[in-house]
C-alpha positions in Angstrom: 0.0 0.0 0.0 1.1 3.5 -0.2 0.6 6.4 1.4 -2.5 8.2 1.3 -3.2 11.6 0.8 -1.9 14.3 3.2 -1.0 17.3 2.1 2.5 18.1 0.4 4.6 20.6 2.1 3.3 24.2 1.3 6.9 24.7 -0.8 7.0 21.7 -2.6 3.3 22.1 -4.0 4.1 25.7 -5.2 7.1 24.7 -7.1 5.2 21.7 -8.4 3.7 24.4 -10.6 6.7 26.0 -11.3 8.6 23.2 -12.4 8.3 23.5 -16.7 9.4 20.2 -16.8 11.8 21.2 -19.8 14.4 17.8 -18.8 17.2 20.1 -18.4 17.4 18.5 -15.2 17.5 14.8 -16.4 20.8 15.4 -17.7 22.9 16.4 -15.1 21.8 13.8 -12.3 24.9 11.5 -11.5 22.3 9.0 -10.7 21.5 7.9 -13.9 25.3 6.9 -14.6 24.6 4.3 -12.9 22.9 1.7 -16.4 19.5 0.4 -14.9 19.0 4.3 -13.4 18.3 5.7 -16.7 14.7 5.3 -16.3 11.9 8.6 -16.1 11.3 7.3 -12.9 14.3 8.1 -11.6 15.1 11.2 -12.9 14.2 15.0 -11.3 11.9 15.5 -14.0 9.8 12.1 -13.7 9.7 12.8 -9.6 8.6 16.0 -10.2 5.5 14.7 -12.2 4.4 12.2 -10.3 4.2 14.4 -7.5 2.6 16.7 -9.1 -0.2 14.2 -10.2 0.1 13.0 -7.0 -1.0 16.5 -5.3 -3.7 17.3 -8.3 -4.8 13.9 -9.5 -7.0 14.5 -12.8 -11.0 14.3 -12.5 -11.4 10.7 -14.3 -8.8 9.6 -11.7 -10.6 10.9 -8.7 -13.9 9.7 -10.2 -12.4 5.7 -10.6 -10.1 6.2 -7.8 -6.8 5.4 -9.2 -5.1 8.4 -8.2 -1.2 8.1 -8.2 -0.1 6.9 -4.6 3.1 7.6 -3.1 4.5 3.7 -3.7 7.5 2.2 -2.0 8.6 2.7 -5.4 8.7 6.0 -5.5 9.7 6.2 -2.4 12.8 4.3 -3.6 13.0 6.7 -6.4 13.2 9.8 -4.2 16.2 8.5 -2.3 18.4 7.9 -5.4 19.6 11.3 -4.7 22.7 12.7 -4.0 22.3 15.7 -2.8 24.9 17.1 -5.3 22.7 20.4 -6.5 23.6 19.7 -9.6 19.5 20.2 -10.9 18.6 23.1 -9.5 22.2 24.9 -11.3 20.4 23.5 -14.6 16.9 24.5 -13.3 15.5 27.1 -15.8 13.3 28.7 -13.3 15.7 28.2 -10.0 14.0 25.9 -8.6 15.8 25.0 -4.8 15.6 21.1 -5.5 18.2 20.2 -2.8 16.3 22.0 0.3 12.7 20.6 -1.5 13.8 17.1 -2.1 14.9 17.4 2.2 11.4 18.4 3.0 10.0 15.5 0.6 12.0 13.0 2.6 10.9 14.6 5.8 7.3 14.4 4.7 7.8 10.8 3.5 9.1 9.8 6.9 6.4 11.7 9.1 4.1 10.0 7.3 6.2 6.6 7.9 6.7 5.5 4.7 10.7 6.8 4.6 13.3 6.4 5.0 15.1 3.4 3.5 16.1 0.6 5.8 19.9 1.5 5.9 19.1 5.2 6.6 16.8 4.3 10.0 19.9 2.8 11.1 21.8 6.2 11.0 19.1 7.2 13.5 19.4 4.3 16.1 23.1 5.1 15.9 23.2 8.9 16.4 20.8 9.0 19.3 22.8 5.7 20.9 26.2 7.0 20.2 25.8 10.3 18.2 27.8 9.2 15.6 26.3 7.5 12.3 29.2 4.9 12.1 27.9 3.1 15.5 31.6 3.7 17.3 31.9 4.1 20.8 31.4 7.7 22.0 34.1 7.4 24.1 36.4 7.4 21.3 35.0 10.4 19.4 38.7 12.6 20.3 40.9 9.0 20.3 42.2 10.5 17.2 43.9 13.6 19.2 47.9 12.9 18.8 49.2 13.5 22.5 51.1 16.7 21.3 48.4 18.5 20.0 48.6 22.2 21.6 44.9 22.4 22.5 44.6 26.1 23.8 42.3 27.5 26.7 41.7 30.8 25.0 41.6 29.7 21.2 41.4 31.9 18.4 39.4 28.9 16.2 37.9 26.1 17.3 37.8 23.2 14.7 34.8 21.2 14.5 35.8 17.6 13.5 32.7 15.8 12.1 32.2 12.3 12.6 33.7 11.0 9.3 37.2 12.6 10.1 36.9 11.6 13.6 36.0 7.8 13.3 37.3 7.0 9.6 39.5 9.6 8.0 41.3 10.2 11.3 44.8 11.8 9.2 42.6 14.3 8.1 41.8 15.3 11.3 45.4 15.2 12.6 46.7 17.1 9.6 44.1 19.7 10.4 45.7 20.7 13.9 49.1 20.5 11.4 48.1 23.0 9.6 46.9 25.1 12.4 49.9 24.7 14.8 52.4 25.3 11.3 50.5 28.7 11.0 50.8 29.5 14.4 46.7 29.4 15.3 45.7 28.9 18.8 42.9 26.1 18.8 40.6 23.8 20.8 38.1 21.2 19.6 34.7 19.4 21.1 36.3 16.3 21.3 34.3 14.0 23.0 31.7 17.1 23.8 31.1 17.0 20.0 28.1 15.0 18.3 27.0 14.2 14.9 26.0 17.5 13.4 23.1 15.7 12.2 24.1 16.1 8.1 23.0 12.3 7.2 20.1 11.8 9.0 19.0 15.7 7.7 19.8 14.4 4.2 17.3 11.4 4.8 14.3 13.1 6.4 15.0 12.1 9.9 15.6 15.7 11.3 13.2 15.3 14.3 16.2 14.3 16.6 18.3 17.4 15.0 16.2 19.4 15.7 14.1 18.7 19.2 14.5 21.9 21.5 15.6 19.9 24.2 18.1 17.4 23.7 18.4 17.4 19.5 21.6 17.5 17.8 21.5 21.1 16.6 21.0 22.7 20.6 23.4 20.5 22.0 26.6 21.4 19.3 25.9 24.9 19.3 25.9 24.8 23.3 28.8 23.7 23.2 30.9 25.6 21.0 29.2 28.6 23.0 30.8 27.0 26.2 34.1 27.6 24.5 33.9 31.1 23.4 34.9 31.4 20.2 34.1 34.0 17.2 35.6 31.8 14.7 35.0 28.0 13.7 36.4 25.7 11.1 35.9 22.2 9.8 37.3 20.4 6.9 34.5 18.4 6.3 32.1 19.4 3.2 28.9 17.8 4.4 29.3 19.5 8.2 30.1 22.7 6.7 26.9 22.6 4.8 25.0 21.7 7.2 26.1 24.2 9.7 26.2 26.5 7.5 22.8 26.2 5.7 20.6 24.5 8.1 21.6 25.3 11.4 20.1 29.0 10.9 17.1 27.7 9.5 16.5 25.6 12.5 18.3 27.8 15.7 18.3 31.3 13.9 21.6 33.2 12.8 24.9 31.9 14.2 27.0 33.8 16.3 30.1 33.2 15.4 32.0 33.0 11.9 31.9 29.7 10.1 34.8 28.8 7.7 35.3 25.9 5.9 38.8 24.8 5.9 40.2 25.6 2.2 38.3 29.0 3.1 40.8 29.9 6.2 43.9 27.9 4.2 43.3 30.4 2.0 43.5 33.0 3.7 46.5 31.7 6.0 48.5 31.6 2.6 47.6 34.8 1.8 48.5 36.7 5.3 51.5 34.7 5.1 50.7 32.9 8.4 51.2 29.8 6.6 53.9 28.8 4.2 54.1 26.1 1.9 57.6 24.8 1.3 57.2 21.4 -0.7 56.0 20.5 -3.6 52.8 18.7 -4.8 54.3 14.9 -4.4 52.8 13.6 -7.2 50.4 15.6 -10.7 47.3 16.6 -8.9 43.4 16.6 -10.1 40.9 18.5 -7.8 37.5 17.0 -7.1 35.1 19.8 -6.1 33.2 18.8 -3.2 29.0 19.4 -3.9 28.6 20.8 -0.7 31.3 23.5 -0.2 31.3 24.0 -4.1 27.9 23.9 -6.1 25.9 24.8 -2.7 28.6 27.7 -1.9 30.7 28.1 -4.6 34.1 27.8 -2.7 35.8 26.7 -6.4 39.1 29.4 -6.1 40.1 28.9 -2.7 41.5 25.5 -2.8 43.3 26.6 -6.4 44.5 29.0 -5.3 46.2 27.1 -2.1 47.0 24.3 -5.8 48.8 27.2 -6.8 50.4 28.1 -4.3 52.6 24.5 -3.7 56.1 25.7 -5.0 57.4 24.2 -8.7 53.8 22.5 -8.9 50.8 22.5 -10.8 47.8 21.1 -10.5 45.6 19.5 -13.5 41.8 21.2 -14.0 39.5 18.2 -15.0 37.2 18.9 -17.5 33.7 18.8 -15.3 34.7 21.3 -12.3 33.1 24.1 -10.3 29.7 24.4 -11.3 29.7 21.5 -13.8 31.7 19.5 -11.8 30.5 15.7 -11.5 29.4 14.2 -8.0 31.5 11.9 -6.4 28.4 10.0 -5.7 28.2 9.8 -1.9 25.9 12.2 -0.6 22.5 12.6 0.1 22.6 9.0 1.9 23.2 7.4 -0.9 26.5 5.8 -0.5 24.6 4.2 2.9 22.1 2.5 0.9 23.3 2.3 -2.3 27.0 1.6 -1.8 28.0 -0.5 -5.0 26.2 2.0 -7.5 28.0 5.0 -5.6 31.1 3.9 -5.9 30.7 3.1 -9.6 29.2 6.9 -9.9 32.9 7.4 -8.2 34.9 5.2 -10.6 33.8 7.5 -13.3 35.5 10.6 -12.0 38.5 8.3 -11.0 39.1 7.5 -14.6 37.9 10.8 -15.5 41.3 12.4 -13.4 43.5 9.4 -15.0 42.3 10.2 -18.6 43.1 14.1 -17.9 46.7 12.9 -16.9 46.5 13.0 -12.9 48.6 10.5 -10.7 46.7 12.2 -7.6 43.1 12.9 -7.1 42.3 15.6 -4.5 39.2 16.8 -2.8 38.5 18.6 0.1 35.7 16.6 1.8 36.7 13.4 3.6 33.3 11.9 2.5 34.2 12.3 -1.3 38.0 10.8 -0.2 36.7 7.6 1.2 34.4 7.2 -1.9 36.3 8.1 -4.4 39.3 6.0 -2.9 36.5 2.7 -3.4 35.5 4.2 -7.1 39.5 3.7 -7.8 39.5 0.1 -6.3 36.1 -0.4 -8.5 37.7 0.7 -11.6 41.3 -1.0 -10.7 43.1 2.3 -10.9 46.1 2.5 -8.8 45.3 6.1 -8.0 45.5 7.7 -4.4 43.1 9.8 -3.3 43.9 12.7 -1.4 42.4 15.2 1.1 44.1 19.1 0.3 44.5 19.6 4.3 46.7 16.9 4.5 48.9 17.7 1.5 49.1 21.5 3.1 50.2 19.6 6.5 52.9 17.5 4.6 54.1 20.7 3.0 54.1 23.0 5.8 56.2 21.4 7.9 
């Protein structure tokens, strides 16, 4: 059975009718990549529709009663997403598909027909551990070296995200590098630090982000507040985004600054606070992050940190900044679709090897772990690389 017929979310129904359903959309989705995703079905455009017959179901329909129903199907359908952005760039008439498709899931799961199995484990594991990887809490800082210079009046306070802390722990490491090389006094959460909610906002489940009392969005910004700080700063794409973007919708306008990584390495460089002494180790490809570049269009920053490696150069792959191609993790889709994300991955691998690259580099640890399984798909020997940690290894 599927779901009735509640009411779709006030934003969603008005740009049902905006929606011209020209397909420029269909064309840009990294979902369809993937052979058997090809489909109407599973395209913007095809969503779009059945929604929109799903809302304002035609008289003939009402009168026989076969109205479109929202089918595990389609529910199906609306989680092949991403999250990339890439539509609503293509969208003739700007349509915000990212933040609608959000409030679709939301509205799906309220209505307990979302979301996918593998996401409503993300929720059991947040609100047991408040982390989506189901790791101990306990070892949320166990990445912290022993000489890290943690400061008691810090000028920054980097927020780790559970990815770097749990999985991509060198990125988190070469993070304090880079700070302590430029000379920045810093503290972190550490174990006071919880999921900031990006993958179960991505699925719909924002109910335990968001709760007044003890949801994930009161308790981060609590504590950063305990700290003190004007100025925060994560490496990670997906916590920057969601920080940045849907923090303020939920707990109104931050008070302090929020900077993603590339953002203050930039800067660093620039103020001379940080220098970079050694080359590039190998010919480098960027990968532009979704979140940090489509959604915020943080595209020059890490060039110009590219640029700055002495007696290098980095390699500009054909698909970049606004046109550049998903890694094909977001949006929850590496959780339940991990095969087909990885081969949306193994395309932009051999994307950066037919451009010439020996080294792909991103600046998200999410698109580093799967684009680092898209090489292993595609059995190309190419490392993947995060840009803090190639600053770190040249600061030093």
């Amino acid at each position: 059975m599927g779901l009735a017929h509640p009411r779709l979310p006030e934003e969603v129904e008005r740009d049902l009718h905006t929606c011209l359903q020209c397909g420029y959309c269909n064309f840009v989705c990294p979902i369809q990549l993937n052979p058997d995703r090809g489909f109407e079905s599973y395209r913007v455009r095809g969503k779009m529709y059945h929604l929109k017959k799903y809302a304002h179901p035609g008289f003939m329909q009402r009168l026989l009663g076969n109205a479109p129903e929202i089918s595990p199907e389609f529910v199906e359908r609306v989680y092949n997403c991403t999250a990339c952005g890439y539509c609503q760039v293509a969208c003739h008439v700007e349509i915000k598909f990212n933040d609608r498709w959000e409030q679709v899931k939301e509205w799906l799961v309220k209505n307990g027909v979302g979301p996918l199995d593998r996401h409503k484990a993300l929720r059991t594991r947040v609100m047991a551990k408040h982390n989506p990887y189901d790791e101990p809490h306990e070892d949320r800082a166990a990445w912290v070296p022993k000489t890290a210079k943690l400061s008691k009046d810090p000028e920054v306070l980097y927020f780790t995200g559970c990815t770097a802390s749990y999985r991509q722990q060198r990125i988190a490491q070469d993070a304090l590098r880079v700070l302590e090389a430029a000379g920045i006094k810093y503290d972190i959460l550490g174990g006071d630090e919880w999921c900031c909610g990006s993958p179960l906002i991505r699925t719909g489940q924002t109910d335990i982000v968001t709760d007044e009392k003890d949801g994930l969005v009161k308790h981060n910004l609590r504590e950063i507040e305990k700290r003190g700080v004007r100025k925060v700063v994560t490496a990670c794409a997906g916590c920057f985004m969601t920080l940045s973007h849907n923090y303020p919708k939920y707990a109104g306008k931050l008070d302090f600054e929020l900077l993603h990584m590339t953002q203050f390495m930039d800067t660093l460089i620039k103020d001379k606070r940080l220098v970079l002494k050694k080359p590039l180790p190998k010919k480098v490809a960027y990968h532009d992050p979704c979140h940090i570049g489509r959604h915020f269009g943080i595209f020059e920053e890490p060039r110009r940190i590219l640029r700055a490696f002495p007696g290098s150069e980095y390699l500009e792959l054909p698909r970049n900044r606004l046109d550049s191609q998903c890694c094909g993790a977001g949006g929850g889709y590496k959780i339940q679709f991990n095969d087909r994300a990885e081969f949306i991955a193994s395309l932009r691998v051999q994307e950066a090897r037919d451009t010439g690259a020996e080294m792909l580099v991103s600046a998200c640890p999410f698109c580093v772990t799967n684009l680092t399984g898209g090489a292993k798909k595609a059995g190309i020997d190419m490392p993947v690389a995060e840009l803090v940690s190639l600053v770190a290894e040249s600061a030093e």
